[in-house]
Phi, psi and omega in degrees: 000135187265133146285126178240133176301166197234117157284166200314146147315122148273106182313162202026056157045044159287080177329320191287329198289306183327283197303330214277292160322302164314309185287322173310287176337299175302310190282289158352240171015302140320333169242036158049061172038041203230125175303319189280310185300274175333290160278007159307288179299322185322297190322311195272327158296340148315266196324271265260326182286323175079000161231136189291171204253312175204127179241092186275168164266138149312127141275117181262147186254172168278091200277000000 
């Protein structure tokens, strides 16, 4: 039987946030807590898909 650490109580029992946290955790984790690697892959799973992931505008600040 797999054992799973139990994440932190959050007062007043927010479960989604709870599960939100979890999936964060896992994946992180899978990637050996590397950022850059995570959105390497985002990027690459983007491209395979042929729909962007996110289509922000550049803001340029005002200098």
């Amino acid at each position: 039987m797999k054992t799973t650490k139990e994440p932190p109580a959050i007062s007043g029992g927010d479960l989604v946030l709870q599960e939100i946290w979890r999936i964060k955790d896992e994946l992180s984790a899978a990637r050996g807590h590397d950022v850059h690697r995570l959105f390497a892959e985002a990027r690459k799973r983007e491209k395979r898909s042929g729909h962007p992931l996110a289509n922000l505008p550049i803001q340029r600040r005002k200098v």
